[in-house]
LOKEFI-299849 format. One record per residue (C-alpha): residue number from 1; residue in three letters; x, y, z. Coordinates in steps of 0.2 Angstrom, whole numbers, plus 5000, padded with zeros to 4 digits. Layout:
// LOKEFI-299849
+-----+-----+------+------+------+
:   n : res :   xx :   yy :   zz :
+-----+-----+------+------+------+
: NUM : ala :    X :    Y :    Z :
...
+-----+-----+------+------+------+
//
This chain:
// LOKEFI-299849
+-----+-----+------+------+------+
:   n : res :   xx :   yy :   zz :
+-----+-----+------+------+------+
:   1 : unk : 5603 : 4773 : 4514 :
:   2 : unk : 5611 : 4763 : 4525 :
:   3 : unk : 5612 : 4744 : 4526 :
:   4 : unk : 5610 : 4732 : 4540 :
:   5 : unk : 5615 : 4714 : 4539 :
:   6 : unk : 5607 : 4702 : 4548 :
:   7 : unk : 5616 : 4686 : 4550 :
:   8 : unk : 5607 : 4670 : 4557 :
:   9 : unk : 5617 : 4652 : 4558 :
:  10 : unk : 5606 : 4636 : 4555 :
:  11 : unk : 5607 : 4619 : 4560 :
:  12 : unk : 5591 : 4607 : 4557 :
:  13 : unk : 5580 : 4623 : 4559 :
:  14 : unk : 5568 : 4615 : 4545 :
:  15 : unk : 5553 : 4622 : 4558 :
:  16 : unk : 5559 : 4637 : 4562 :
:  17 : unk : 5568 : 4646 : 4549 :
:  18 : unk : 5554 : 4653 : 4535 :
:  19 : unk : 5546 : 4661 : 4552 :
:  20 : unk : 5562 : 4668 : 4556 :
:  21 : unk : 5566 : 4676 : 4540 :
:  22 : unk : 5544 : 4682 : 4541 :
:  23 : unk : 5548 : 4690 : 4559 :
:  24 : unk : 5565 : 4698 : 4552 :
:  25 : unk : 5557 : 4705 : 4537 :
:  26 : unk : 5542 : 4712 : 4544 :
:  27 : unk : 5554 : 4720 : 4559 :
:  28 : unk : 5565 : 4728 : 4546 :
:  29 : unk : 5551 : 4735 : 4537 :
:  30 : unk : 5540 : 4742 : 4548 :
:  31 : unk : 5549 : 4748 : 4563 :
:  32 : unk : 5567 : 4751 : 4552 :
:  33 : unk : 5560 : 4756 : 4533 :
:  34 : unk : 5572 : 4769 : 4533 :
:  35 : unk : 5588 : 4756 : 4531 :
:  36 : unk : 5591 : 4743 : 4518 :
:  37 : unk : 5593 : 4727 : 4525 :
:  38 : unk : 5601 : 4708 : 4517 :
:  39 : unk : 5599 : 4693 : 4528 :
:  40 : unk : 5610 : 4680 : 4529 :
:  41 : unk : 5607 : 4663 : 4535 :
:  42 : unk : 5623 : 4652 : 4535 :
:  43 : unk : 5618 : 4634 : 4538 :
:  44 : unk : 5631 : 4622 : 4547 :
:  45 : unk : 5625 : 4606 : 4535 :
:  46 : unk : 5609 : 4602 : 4540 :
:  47 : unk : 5600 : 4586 : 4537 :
:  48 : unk : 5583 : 4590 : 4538 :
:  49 : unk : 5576 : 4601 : 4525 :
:  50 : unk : 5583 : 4618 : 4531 :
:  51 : unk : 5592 : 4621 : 4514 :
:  52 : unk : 5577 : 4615 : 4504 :
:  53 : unk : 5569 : 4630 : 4513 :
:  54 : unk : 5584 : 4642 : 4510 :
:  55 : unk : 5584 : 4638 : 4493 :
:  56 : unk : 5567 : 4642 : 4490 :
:  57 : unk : 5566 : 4660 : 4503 :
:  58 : unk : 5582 : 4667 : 4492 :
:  59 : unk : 5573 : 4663 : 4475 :
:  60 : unk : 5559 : 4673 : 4480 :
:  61 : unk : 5570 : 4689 : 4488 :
:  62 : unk : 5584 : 4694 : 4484 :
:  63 : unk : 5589 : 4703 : 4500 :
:  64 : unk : 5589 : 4684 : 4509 :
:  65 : unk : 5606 : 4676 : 4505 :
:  66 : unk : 5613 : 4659 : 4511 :
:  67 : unk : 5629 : 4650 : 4513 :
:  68 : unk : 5631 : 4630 : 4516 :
:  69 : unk : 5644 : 4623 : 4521 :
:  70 : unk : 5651 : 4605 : 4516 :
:  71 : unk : 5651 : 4599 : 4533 :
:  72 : unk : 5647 : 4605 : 4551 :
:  73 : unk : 5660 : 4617 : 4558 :
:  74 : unk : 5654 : 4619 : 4575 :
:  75 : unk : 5644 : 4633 : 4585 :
:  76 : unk : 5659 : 4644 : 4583 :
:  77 : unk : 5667 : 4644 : 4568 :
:  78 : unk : 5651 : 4645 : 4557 :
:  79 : unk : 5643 : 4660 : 4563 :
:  80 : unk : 5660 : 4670 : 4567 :
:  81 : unk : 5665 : 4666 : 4547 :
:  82 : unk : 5644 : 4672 : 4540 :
:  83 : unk : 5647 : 4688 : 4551 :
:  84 : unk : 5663 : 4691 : 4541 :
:  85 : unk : 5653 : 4688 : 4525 :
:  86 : unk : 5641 : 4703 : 4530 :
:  87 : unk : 5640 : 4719 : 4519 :
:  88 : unk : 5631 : 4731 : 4528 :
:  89 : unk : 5636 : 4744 : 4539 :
:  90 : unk : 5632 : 4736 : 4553 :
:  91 : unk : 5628 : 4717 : 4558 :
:  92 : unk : 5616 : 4709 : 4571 :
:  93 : unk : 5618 : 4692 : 4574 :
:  94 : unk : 5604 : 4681 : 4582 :
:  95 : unk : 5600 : 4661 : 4583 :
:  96 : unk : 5586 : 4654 : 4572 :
:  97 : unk : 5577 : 4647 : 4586 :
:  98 : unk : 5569 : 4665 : 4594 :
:  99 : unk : 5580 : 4663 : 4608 :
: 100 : unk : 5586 : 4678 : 4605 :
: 101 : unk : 5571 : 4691 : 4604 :
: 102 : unk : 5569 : 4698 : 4587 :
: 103 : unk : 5560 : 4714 : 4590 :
: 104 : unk : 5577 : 4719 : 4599 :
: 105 : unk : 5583 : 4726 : 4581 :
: 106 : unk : 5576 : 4742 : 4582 :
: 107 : unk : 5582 : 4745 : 4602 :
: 108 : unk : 5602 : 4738 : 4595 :
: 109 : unk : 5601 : 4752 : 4578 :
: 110 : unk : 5596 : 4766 : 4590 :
: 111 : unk : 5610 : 4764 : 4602 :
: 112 : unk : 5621 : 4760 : 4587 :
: 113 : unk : 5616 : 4776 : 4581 :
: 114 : unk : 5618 : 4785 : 4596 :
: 115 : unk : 5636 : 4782 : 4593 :
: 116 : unk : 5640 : 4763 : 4600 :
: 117 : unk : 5648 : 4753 : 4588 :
: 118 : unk : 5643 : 4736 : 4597 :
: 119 : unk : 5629 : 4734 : 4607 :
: 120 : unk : 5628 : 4716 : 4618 :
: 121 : unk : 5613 : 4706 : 4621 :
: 122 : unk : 5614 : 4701 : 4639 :
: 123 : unk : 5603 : 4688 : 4647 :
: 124 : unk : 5596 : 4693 : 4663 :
: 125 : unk : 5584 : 4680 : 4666 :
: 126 : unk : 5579 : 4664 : 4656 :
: 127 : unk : 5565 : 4655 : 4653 :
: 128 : unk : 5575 : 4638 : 4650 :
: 129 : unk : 5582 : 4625 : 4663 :
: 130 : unk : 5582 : 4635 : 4680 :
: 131 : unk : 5595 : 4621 : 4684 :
: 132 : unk : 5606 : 4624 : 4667 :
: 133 : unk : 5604 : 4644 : 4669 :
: 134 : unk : 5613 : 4640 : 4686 :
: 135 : unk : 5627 : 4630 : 4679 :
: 136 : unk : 5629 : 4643 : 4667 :
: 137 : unk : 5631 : 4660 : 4678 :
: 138 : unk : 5643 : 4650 : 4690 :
: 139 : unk : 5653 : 4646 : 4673 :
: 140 : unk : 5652 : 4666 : 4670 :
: 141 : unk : 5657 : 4670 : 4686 :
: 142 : unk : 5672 : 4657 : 4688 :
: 143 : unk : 5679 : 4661 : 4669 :
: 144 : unk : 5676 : 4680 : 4673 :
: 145 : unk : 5687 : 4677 : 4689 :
: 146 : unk : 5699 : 4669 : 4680 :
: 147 : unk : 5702 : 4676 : 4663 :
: 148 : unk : 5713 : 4690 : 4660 :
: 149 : unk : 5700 : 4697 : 4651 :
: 150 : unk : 5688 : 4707 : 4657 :
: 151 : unk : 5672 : 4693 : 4650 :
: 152 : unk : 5654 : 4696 : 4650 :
: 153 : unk : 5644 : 4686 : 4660 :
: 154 : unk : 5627 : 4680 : 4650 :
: 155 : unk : 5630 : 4687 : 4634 :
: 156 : unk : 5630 : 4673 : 4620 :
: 157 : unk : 5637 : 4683 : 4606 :
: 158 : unk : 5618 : 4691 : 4600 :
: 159 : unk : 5619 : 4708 : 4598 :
: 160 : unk : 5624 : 4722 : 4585 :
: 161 : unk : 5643 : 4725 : 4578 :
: 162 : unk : 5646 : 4741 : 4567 :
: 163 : unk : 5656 : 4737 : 4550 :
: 164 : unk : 5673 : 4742 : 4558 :
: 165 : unk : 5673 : 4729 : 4571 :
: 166 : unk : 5667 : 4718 : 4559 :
: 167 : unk : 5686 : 4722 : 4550 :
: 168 : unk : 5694 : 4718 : 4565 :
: 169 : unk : 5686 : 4700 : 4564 :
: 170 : unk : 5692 : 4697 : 4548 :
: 171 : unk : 5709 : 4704 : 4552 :
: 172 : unk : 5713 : 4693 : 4565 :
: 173 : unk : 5715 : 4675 : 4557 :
: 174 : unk : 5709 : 4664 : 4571 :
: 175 : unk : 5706 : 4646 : 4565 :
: 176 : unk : 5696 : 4644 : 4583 :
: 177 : unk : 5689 : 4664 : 4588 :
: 178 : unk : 5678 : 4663 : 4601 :
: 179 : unk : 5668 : 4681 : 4599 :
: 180 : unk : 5664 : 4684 : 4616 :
: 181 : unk : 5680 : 4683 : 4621 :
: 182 : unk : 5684 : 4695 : 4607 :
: 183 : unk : 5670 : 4705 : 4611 :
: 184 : unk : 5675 : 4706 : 4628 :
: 185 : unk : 5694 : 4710 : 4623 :
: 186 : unk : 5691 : 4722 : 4611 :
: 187 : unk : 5673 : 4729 : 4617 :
: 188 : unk : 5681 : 4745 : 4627 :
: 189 : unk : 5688 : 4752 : 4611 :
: 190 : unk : 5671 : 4751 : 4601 :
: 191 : unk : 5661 : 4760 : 4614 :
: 192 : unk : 5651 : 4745 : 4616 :
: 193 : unk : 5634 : 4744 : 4627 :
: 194 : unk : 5623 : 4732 : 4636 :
: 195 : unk : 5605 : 4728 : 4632 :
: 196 : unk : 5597 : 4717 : 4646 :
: 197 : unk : 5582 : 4703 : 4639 :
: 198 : unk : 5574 : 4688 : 4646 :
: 199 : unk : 5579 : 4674 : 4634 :
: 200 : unk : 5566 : 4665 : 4631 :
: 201 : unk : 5562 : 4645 : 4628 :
: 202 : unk : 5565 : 4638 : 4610 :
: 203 : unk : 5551 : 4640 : 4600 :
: 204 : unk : 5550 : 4624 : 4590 :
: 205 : unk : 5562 : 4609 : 4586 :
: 206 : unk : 5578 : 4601 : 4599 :
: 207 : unk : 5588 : 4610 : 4605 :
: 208 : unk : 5608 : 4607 : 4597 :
: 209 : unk : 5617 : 4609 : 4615 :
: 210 : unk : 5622 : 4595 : 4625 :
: 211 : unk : 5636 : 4592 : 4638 :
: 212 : unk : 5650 : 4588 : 4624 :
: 213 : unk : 5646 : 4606 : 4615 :
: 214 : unk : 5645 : 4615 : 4634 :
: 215 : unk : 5661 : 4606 : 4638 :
: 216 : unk : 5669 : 4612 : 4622 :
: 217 : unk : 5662 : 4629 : 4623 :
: 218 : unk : 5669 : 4631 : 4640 :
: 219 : unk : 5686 : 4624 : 4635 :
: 220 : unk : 5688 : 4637 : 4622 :
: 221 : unk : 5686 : 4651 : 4631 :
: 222 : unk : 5697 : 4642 : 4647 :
: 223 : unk : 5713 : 4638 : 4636 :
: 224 : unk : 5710 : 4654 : 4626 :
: 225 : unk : 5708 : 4669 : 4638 :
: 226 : unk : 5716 : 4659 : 4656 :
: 227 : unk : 5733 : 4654 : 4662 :
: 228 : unk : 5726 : 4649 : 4676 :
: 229 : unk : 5725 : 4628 : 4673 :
: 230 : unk : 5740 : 4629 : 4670 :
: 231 : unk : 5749 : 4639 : 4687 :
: 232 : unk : 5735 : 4628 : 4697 :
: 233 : unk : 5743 : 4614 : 4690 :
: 234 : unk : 5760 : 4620 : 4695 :
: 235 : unk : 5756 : 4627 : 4712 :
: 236 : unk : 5747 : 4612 : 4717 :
: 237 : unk : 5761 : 4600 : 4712 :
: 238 : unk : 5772 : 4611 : 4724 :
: 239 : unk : 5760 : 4609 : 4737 :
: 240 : unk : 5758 : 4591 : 4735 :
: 241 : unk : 5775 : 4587 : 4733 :
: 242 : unk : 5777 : 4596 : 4753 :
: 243 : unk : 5763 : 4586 : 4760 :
: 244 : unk : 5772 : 4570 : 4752 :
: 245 : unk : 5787 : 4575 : 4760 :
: 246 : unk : 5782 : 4581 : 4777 :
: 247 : unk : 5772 : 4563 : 4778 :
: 248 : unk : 5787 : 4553 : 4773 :
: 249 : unk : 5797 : 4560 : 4786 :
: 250 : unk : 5782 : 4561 : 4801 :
: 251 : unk : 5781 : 4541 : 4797 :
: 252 : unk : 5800 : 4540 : 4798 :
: 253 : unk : 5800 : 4548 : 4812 :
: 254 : unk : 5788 : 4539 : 4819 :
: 255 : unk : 5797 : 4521 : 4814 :
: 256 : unk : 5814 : 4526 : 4820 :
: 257 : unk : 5807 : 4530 : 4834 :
: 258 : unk : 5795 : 4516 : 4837 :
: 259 : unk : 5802 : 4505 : 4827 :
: 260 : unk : 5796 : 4488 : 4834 :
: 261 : unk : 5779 : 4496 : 4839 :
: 262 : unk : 5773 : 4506 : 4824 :
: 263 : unk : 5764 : 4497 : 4810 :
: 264 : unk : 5756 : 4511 : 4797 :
: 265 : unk : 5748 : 4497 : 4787 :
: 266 : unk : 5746 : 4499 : 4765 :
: 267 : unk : 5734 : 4512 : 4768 :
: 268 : unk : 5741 : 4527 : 4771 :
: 269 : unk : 5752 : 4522 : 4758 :
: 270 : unk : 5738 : 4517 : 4742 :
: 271 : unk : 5727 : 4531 : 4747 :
: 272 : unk : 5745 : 4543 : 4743 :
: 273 : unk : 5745 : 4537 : 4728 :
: 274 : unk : 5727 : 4538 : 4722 :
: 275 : unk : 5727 : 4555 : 4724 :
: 276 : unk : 5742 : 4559 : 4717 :
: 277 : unk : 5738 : 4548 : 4702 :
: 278 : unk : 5722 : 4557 : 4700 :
: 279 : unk : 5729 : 4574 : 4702 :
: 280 : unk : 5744 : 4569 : 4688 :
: 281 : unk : 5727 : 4562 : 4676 :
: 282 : unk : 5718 : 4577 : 4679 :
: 283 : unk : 5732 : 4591 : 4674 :
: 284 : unk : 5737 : 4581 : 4659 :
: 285 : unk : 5720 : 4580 : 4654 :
: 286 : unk : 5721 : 4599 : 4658 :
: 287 : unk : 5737 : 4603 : 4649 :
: 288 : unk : 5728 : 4593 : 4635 :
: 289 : unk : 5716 : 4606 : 4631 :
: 290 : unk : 5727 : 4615 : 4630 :
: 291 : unk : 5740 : 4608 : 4619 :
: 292 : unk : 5723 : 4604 : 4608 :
: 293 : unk : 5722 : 4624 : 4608 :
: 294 : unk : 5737 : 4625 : 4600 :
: 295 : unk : 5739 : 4610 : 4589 :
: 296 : unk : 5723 : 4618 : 4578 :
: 297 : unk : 5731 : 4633 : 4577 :
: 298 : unk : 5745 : 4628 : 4570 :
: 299 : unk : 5736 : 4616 : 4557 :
: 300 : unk : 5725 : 4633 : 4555 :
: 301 : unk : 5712 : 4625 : 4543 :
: 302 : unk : 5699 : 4637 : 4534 :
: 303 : unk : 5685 : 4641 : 4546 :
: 304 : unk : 5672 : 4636 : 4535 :
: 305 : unk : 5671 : 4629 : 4516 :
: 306 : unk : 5659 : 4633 : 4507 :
: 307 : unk : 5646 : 4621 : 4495 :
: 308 : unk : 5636 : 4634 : 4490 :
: 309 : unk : 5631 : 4652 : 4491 :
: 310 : unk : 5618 : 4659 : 4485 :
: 311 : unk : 5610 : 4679 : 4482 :
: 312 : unk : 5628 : 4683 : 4481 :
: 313 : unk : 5629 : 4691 : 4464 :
: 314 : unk : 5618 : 4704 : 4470 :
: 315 : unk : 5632 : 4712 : 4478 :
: 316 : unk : 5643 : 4713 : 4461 :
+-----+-----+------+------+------+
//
């Protein structure tokens, strides 16, 4: 018989996280009773009752495992380590807030059985934020332009990875992956295929995102799949470096031969350096992120550490 993991990070989900493992359950059971299943919630220290709940869900059924970690590791680094901890021979990944629709299991094992070893998730509508869902496909679209990688516009990282991909991710000893960039750079080989859903809104409690975790999310995948900053950065110091030099000489031009006539004023002058004072802050902020890209590589920490798992023993 074969076994599916599902693997679901947590963070304060105290109000959604018994329904969620209900609503996996009863999918697996009745529309998929022909597989085994475990379920894996790995929860990034939450503060408010998640693990109380955890505790108790793995007490009462084996097949529901748990990992906690000593300290919050981020939105990356947590759920790309659980997906590494899966056993089955395949993994589908979701949130814990029914973001990502649940009864999409059976529609990602089919396609998996029909022979695609990852099957993506892709947002084609949402019924969050119009104005965020905006922001969001314009930072698809300009990262997808950008990136030598061929990225996935709207797809978040819910979806369905045979065991053999799952391999890959823990062959590859990033101390900072970013899975849809991976996804997107290693996809082609695992026959991967697209399933279109309309995310819907947040079922219960706050929602974790905010412009710092955006930000940081859209930095990874900048500094990790682009050169781009960085020849902008370059090409525009060229061409600001001609306009500084064409001006120069059009004012002394202009003063040799009006000299007695011709007054250009601080102006021209303090506005010059503004904007090339802004433009030098900007690409050292640029070149930052990434120098910060590579400084945590280097230092390579461990993705996650563990305080406790539990249901584990199950495997031996």
């Amino acid at each position: 018989m074969k076994k599916i993991s599902i693997m679901i990070p947590c963070y304060n989900e105290v109000e959604n996280v018994e329904l969620m493992s209900k609503t996996v359950i009863n999918v697996m059971e009745e529309a998929l009773p022909e597989y085994d299943y475990e379920l894996l919630f790995i929860d990034n220290s939450s503060m408010d009752g998640t693990r109380d709940i955890l505790e108790r869900l793995c007490a009462e059924n084996k097949k529901i495992k748990a990992i906690f970690n000593v300290t919050n590791f981020g939105q990356f680094n947590s759920p790309f380590y659980g997906m590494c901890q899966t056993t089955g021979d395949c993994t589908v990944t979701l949130c814990c807030d029914f973001q990502d629709p649940v009864e999409l299991i059976p529609t990602f094992v089919h396609k998996w059985e029909e022979g695609h070893k990852i099957v993506s998730g892709i947002k084609t509508s949402s019924k969050e934020n119009p104005i965020l869902y905006f922001l969001r496909s314009c930072y698809y679209k300009l990262i997808k332009g950008m990136s030598s990688v061929q990225m996935i516009e709207h797809f978040t990282g819910f979806g369905l990875y045979d065991k053999t991909f799952i391999a890959l991710l823990r062959e590859l000893d990033d101390p900072i992956p970013f899975i849809r960039g991976i996804v997107a750079e290693y996809g082609a080989g695992f026959n991967r295929i697209e399933v279109e859903y309309e995310q819907a809104k947040r079922r219960a409690g706050k929602t974790h995102n905010n412009f710092y975790t955006l930000y940081d999310a859209a930095m990874l995948s900048f500094t990790s799949y682009t050169k781009v900053g960085l020849r902008i950065a370059t090409f525009l110091g060229f061409i600001a470096s001609g306009i500084s030099l064409v001006i120069a000489l059009a004012y002394l031009i202009m003063k040799l031969v009006h000299w007695y006539s011709f007054n250009p004023g601080n102006a021209p002058m303090m506005i010059g350096i503004f904007f090339l004072g802004s433009l030098q802050l900007l690409f050292i902020g640029i070149i930052g992120e990434y120098i910060l890209n590579i400084n945590t590589r280097v230092i390579h920490r461990p993705l996650v550490v563990e305080e406790k798992r539990l249901n584990f023993d199950e495997d031996k």
